[in-house]
DRENTORKOL-3810 file (N, C-alpha, C; in nm, 4 decimals):
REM DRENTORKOL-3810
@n.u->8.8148; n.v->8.8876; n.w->10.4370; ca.u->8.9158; ca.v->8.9542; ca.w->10.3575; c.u->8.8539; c.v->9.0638; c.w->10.2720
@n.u->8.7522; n.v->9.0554; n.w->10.1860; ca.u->8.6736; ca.v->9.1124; ca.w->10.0820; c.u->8.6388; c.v->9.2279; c.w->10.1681
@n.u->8.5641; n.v->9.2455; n.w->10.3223; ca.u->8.4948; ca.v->9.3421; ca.w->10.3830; c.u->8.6346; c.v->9.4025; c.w->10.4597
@n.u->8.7268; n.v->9.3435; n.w->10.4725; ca.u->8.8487; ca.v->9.4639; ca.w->10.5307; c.u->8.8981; c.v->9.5110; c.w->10.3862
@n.u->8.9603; n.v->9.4963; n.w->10.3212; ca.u->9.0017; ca.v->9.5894; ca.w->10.2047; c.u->8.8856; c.v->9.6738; c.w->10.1604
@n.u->8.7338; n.v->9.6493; n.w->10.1558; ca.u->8.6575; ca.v->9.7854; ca.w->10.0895; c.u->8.6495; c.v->9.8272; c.w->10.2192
@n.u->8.6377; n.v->9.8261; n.w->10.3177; ca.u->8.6339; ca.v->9.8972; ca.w->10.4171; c.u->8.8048; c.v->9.9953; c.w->10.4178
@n.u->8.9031; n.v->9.9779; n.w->10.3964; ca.u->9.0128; ca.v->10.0294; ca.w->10.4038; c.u->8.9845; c.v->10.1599; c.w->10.2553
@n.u->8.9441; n.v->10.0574; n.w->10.1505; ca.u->8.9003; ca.v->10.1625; ca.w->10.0433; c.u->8.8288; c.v->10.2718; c.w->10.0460
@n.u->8.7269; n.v->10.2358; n.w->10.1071; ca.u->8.6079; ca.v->10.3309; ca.w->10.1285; c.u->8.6333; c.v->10.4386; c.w->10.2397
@n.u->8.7232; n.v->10.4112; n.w->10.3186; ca.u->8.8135; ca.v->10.5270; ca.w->10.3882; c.u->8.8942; c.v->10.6335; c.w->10.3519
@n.u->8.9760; n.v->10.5963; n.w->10.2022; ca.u->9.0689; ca.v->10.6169; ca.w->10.1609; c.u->9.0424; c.v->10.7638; c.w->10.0260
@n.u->8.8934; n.v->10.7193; n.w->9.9761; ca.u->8.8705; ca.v->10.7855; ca.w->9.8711; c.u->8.7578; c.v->10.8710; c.w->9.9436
@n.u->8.7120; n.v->11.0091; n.w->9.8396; ca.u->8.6554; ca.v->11.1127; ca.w->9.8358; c.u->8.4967; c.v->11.0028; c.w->9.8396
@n.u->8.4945; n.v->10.9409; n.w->9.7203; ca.u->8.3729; ca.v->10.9244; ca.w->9.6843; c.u->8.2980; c.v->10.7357; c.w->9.7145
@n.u->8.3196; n.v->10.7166; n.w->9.8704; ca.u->8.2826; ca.v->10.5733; ca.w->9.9082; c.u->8.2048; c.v->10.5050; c.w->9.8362
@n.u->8.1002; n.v->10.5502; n.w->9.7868; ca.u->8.0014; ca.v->10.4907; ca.w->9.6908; c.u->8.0351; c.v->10.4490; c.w->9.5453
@n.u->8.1586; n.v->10.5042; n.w->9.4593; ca.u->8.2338; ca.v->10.4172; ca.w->9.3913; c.u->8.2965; c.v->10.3161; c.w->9.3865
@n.u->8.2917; n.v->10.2922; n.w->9.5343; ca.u->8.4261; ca.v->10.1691; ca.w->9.5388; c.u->8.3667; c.v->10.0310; c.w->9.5454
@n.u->8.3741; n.v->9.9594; n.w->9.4530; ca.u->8.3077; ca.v->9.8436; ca.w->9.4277; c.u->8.4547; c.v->9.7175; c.w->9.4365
@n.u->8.4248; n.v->9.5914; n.w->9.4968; ca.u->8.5071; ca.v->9.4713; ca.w->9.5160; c.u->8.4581; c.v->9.3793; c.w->9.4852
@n.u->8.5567; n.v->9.3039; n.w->9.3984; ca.u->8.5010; ca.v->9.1741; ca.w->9.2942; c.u->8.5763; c.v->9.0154; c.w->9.3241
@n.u->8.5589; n.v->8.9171; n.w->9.4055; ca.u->8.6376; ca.v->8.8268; ca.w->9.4928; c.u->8.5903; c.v->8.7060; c.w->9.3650
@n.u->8.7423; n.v->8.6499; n.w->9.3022; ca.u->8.7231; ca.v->8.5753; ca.w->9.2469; c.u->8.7967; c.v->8.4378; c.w->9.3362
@n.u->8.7630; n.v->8.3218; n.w->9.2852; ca.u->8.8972; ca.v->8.2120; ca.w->9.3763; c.u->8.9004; c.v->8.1178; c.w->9.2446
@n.u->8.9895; n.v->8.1337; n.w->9.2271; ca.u->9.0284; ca.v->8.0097; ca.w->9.0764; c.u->9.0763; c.v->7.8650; c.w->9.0956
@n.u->9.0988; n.v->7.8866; n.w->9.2587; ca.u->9.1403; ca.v->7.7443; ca.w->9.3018; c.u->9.1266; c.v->7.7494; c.w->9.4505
@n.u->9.1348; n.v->7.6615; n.w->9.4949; ca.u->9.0858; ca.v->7.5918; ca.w->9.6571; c.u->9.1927; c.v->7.7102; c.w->9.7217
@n.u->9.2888; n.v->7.7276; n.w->9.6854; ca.u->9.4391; ca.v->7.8059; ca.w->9.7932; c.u->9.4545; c.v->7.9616; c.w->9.7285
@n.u->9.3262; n.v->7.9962; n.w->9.6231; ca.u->9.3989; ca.v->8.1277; ca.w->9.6001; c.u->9.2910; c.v->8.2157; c.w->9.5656
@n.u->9.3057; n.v->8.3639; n.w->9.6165; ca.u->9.1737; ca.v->8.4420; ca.w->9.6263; c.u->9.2166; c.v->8.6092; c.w->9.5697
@n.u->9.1704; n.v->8.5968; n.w->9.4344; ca.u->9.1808; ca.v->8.7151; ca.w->9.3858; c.u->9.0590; c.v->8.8236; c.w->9.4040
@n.u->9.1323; n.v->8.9218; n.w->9.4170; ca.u->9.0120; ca.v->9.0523; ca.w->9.4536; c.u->9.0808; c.v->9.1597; c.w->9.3580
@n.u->8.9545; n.v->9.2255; n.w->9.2939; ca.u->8.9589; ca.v->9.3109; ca.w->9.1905; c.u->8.9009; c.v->9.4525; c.w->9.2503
@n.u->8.9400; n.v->9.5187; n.w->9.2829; ca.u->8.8946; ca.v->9.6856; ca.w->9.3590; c.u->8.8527; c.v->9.7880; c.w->9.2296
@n.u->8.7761; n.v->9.8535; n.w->9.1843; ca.u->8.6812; ca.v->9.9320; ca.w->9.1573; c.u->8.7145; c.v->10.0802; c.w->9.1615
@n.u->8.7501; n.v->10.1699; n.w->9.1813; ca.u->8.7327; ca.v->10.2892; ca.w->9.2321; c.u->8.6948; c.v->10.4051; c.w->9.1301
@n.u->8.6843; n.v->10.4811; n.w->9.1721; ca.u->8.6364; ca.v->10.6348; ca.w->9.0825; c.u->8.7672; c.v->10.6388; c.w->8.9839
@n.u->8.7305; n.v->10.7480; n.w->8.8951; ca.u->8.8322; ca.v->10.7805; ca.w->8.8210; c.u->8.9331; c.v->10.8567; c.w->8.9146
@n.u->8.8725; n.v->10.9500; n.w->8.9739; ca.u->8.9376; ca.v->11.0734; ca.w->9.0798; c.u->9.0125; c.v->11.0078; c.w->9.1621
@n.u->8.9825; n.v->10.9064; n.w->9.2125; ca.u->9.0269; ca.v->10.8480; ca.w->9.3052; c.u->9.1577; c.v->10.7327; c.w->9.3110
@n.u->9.1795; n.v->10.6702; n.w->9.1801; ca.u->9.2890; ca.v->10.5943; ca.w->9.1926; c.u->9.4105; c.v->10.6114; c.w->9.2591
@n.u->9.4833; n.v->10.7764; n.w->9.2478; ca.u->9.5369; ca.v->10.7698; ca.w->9.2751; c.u->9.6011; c.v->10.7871; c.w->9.4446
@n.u->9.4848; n.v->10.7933; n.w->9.5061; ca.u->9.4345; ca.v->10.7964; ca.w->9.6561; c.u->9.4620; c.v->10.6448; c.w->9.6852
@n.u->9.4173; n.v->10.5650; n.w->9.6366; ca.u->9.4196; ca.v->10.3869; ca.w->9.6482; c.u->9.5699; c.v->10.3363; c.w->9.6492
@n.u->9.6579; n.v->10.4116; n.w->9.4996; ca.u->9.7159; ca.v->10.3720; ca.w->9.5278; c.u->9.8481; c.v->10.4392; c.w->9.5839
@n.u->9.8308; n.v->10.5933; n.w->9.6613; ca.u->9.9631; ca.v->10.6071; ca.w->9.7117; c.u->10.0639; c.v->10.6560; c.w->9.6540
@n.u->10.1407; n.v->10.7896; n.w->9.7029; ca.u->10.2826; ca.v->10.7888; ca.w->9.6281; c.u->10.3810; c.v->10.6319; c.w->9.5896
@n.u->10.4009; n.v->10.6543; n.w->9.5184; ca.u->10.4899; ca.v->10.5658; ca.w->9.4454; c.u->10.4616; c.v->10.3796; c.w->9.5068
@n.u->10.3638; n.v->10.3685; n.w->9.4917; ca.u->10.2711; ca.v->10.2522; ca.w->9.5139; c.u->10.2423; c.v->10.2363; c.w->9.6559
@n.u->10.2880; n.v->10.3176; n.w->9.7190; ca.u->10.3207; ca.v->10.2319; ca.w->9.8533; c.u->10.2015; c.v->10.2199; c.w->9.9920
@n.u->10.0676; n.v->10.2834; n.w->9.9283; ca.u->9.9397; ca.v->10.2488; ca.w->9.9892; c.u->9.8816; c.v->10.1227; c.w->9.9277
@n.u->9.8852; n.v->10.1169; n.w->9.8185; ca.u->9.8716; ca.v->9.9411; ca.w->9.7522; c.u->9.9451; c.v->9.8316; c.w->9.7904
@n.u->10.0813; n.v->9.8871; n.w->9.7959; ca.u->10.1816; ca.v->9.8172; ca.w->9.8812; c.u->10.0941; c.v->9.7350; c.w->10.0269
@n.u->10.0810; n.v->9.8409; n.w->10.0755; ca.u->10.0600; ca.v->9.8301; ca.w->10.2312; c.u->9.8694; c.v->9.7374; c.w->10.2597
@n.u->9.8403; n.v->9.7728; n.w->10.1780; ca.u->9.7092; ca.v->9.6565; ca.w->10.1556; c.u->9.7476; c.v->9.5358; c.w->10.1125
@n.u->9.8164; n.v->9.5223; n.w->10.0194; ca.u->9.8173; ca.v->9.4129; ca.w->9.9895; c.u->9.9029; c.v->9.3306; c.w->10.0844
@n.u->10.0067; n.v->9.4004; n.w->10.1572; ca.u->10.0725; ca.v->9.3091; ca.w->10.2862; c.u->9.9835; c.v->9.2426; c.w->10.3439
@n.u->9.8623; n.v->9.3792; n.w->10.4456; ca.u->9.7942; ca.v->9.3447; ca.w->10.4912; c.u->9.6944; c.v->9.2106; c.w->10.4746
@n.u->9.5936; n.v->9.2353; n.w->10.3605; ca.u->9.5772; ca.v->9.1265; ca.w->10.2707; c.u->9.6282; c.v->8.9550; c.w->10.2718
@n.u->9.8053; n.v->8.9666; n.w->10.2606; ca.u->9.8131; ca.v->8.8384; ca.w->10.2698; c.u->9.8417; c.v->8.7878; c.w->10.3738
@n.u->9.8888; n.v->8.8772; n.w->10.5050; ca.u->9.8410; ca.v->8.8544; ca.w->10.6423; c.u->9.7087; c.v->8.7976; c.w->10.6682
@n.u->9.6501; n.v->8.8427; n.w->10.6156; ca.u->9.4848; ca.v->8.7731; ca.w->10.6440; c.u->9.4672; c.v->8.6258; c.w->10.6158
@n.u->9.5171; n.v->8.6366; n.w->10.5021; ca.u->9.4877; ca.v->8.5266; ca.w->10.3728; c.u->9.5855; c.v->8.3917; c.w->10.4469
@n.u->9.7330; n.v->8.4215; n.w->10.4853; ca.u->9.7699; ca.v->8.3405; ca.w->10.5637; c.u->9.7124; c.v->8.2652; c.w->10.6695
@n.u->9.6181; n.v->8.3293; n.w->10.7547; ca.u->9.5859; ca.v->8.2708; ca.w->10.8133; c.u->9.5133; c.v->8.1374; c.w->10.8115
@n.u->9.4178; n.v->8.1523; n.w->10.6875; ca.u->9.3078; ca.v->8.0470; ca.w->10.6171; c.u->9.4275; c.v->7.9554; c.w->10.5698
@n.u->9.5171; n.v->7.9641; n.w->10.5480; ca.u->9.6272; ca.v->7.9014; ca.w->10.4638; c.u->9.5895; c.v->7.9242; c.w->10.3283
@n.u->9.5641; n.v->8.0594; n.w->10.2488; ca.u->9.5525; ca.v->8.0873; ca.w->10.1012; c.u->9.6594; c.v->8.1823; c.w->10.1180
@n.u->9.6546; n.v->8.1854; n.w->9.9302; ca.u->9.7067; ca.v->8.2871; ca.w->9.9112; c.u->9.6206; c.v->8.4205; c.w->9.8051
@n.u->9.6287; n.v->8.5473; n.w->9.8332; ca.u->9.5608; ca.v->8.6576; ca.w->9.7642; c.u->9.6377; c.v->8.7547; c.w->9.6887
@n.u->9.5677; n.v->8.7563; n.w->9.5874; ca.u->9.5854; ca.v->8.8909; ca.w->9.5004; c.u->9.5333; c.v->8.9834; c.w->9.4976
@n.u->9.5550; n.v->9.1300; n.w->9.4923; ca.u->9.4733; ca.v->9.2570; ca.w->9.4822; c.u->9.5265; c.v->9.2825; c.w->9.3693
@n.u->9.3828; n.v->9.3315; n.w->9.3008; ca.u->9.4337; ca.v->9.4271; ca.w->9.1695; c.u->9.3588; c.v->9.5209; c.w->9.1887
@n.u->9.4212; n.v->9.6383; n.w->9.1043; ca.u->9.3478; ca.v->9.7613; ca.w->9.1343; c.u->9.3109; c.v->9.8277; c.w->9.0007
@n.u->9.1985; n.v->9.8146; n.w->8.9778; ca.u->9.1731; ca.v->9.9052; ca.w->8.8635; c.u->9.1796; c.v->10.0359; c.w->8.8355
@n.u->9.2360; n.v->10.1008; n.w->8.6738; ca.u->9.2151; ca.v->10.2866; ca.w->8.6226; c.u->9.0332; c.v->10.2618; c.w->8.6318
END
């Protein structure tokens, strides 16, 4: 999960080498990930009117389903 979203990130922005991912799990069924990016770049991540954040994070819990968890993306300014 962690290596497809920075891989989707690191596509997405000018500056790949900013984009840092932080995978926390607070419990056995749930997997939060914290994304990183440039200043320049947020708004590349996240898309007119959310809807590239949107579309990761679908993706995301497609994944996450599979393991039987569930995930969060957050996206940091």
């Amino acid at each position: 999960m962690k290596e497809f979203i920075e891989f989707i990130a690191k596509h997405l922005v000018d500056s790949p080498d900013s984009v840092s991912l932080e995978e926390v799990a607070p419990d056995e069924k749930t997997v939060e990930l914290t994304l990183k990016v440039g200043a320049d770049d947020v708004g590349k991540v996240i898309g007119k009117q959310g809807k590239t954040a949107q579309a990761m994070r679908t993706l995301l819990t497609a994944i996450a389903a599979k393991d039987g968890k569930r995930a969060i993306l957050k996206i940091l300014d």
